[in-house]
N, C-alpha and C positions, 0 to 999 in steps of 0.2 A: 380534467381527464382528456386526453387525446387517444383519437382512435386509429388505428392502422389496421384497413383493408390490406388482407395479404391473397394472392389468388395466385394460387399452383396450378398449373398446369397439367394434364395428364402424361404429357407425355416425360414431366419429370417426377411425380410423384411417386413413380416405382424406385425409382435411384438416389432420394434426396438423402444426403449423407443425416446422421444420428444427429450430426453438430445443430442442421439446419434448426430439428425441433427443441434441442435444448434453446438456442437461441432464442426460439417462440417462448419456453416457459421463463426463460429468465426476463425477457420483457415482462410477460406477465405479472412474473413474482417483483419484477424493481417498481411497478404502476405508473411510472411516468407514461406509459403509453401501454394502452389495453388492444392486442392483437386478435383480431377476426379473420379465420381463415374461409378462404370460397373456393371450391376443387373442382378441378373438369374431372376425365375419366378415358377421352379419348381412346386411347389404344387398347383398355382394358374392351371399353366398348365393342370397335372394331374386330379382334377378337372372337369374340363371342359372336356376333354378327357373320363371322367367317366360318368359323364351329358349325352355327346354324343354319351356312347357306343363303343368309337373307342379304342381299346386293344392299349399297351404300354409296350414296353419291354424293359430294360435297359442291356448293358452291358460293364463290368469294370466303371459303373458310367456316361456313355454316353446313351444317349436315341437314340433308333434305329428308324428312320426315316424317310417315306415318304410321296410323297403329301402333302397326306391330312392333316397328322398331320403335315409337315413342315409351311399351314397356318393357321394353330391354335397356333402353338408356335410364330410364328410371330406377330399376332392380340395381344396375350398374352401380352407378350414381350414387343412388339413394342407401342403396344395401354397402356392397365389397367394398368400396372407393370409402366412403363418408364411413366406415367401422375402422377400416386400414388406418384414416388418418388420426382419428379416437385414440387406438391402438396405440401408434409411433406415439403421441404426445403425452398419454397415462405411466410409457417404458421409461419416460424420461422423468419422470418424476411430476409430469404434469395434471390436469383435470380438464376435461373437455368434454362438450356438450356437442351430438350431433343431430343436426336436423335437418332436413328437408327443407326447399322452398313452398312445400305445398302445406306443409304445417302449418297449423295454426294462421294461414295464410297468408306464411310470411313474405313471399313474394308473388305479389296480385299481377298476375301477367296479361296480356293482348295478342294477337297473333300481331307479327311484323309485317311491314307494308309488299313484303314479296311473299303471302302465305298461298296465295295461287299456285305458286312453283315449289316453295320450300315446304309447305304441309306445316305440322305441327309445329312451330319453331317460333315464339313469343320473346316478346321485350316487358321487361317490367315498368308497368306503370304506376306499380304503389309498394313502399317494403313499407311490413309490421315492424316499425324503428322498437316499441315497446318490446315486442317479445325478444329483440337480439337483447339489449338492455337487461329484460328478466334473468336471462343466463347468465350476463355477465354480473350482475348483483349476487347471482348464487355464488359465484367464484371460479364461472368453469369458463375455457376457452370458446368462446362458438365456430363449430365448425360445419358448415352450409352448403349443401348439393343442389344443382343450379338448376331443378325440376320449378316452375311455376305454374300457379292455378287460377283459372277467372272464376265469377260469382255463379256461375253454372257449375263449376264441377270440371270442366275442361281443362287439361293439362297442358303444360308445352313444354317441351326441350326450350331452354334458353342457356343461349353460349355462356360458360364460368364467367370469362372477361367483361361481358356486356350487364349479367348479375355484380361481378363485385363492384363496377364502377356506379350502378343502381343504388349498392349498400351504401358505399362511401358516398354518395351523394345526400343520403336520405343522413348519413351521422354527420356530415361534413368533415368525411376522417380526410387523409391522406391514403394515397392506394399506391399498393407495391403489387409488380408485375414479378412472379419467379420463374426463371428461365436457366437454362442450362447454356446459356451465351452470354459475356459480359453483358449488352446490351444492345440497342441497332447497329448493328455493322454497316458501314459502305466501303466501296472499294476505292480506295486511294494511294494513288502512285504505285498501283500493281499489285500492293496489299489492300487484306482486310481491315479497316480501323474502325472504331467505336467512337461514336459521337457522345462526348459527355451531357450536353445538353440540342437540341430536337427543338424549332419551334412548331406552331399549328402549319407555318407555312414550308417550312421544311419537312414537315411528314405528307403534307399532300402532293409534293414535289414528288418526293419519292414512293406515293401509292401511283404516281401518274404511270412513269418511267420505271416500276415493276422491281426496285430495290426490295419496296415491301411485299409481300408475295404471302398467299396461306396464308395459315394460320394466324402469323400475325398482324392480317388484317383486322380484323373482330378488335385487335389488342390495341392498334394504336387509336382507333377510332374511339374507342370505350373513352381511350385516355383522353382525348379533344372532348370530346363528348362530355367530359368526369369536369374537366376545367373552366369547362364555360359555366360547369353549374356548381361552379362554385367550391368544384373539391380544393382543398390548398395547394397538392402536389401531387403528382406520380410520375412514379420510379418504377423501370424495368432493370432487374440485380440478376445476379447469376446465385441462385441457393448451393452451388457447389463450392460456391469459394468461403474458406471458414470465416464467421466471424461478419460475413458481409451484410445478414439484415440488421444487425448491431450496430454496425460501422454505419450502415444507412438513416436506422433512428439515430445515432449521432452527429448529424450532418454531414459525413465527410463525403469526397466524391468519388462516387463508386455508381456505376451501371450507365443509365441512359436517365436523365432526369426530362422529362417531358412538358412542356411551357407555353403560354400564349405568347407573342408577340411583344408586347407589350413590358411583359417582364425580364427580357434579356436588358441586362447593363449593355 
């Protein structure tokens, strides 16, 4: 059985076309490859946060966080976001399981090494491999909101990205990034173009000189971060194009495939 971390984004999870989740259950249902979905919430977040009044600062692409906003990302998250994507995968004929990372303590968090400045905002240092496993033997899809908890009780905001690539580490899946862009853009010869394949040394080129920017900070780094330890592959795909996480578990070449050094021909 092979596993494929999938981790959506907030900020396309409002607009993923019907195709994207048929395409989750038909993996599912073929079993060649058993998909695990991991969900931000971003803008739903922000939002609410805006409703509330309560100010929101990001930095390097992490949101700075305390209290208060740490139970509003959670409610987020945890509740509307992780129901909604239940939801879209049941309409399609599928079954899915949602959980929390603080379940069952599925993902045993830490604070990150800038918790002085960022507040509540944790990196996983242990997933419950068994409990994703449990779900998946029931037959249901798992789908996982990136809330993590330490052996006290303490909670942390932990980035989707930096959670899924923790999952895929701990299964040794394969991690797919979903995005509403074919994949890393750079600007060449006056256009936009998409790099088919990224090495470690060409994505730090480009966090230097500010290609990479936001949000998908958190993202590329996960993915350096997912391959040193051992993940086999990640892939940043575009969920708007039909047909494309299919096309991706089929190996063809579609998005941004992300690589060590070593493994380019």
């Amino acid at each position: 059985m092979k596993y494929l971390v999938i981790k959506c984004g907030g900020s396309v999870l409002d607009n993923l076309p019907r195709s994207f989740y048929e395409d989750v259950v038909q993996m599912h249902e073929c079993g060649e490859w058993t998909p695990i979905i991991v969900h931000g919430g971003g803008p739903l977040i922000n939002s609410l946060l805006k409703n509330l009044q309560v100010e929101t600062t990001f930095i390097n692409g992490l949101r700075v966080t305390n209290h208060e906003i740490l139970d509003i990302v959670e409610m987020v998250l945890s509740g509307s976001v992780n129901k909604q994507v239940v939801r879209n995968i049941v309409e399609v004929g599928g079954n899915a399981f949602g959980v929390s990372g603080v379940d069952g303590g599925l993902l045993k968090a830490e604070p990150i090494s800038d918790a002085k400045t960022l507040g509540f905002v944790g990196e996983v240092v242990e997933v419950n491999q068994s409990l994703i496993e449990g779900i998946i033997k029931q037959g249901c899809i798992p789908v996982i909101s990136p809330v993590g908890i330490d052996d006290g009780g303490q909670r942390y905001n932990i980035n989707g990205d930096i959670a899924a690539s923790a999952i895929a580490k701990a299964l040794s899946a394969n991690l797919c990034f979903i995005s509403d862009i074919p994949g890393i853009l750079i600007e060449k010869d006056g256009k936009k173009t998409k790099l088919a394949k990224a090495t470690k040394a060409i994505i730090e080129e480009l966090l230097e000189n500010k290609t990479i920017y936001g949000g998908m900070i958190p993202k590329v780094k996960a993915a350096i971060d997912g391959l040193v330890h051992q993940i086999p592959e990640v892939g940043i795909i575009n969920g708007f194009e039909k047909n494309s996480l299919i096309d991706y578990t089929n190996g063809k070449e579609i998005g941004t495939k992300i690589v060590l050094e070593e493994e380019i021909a």
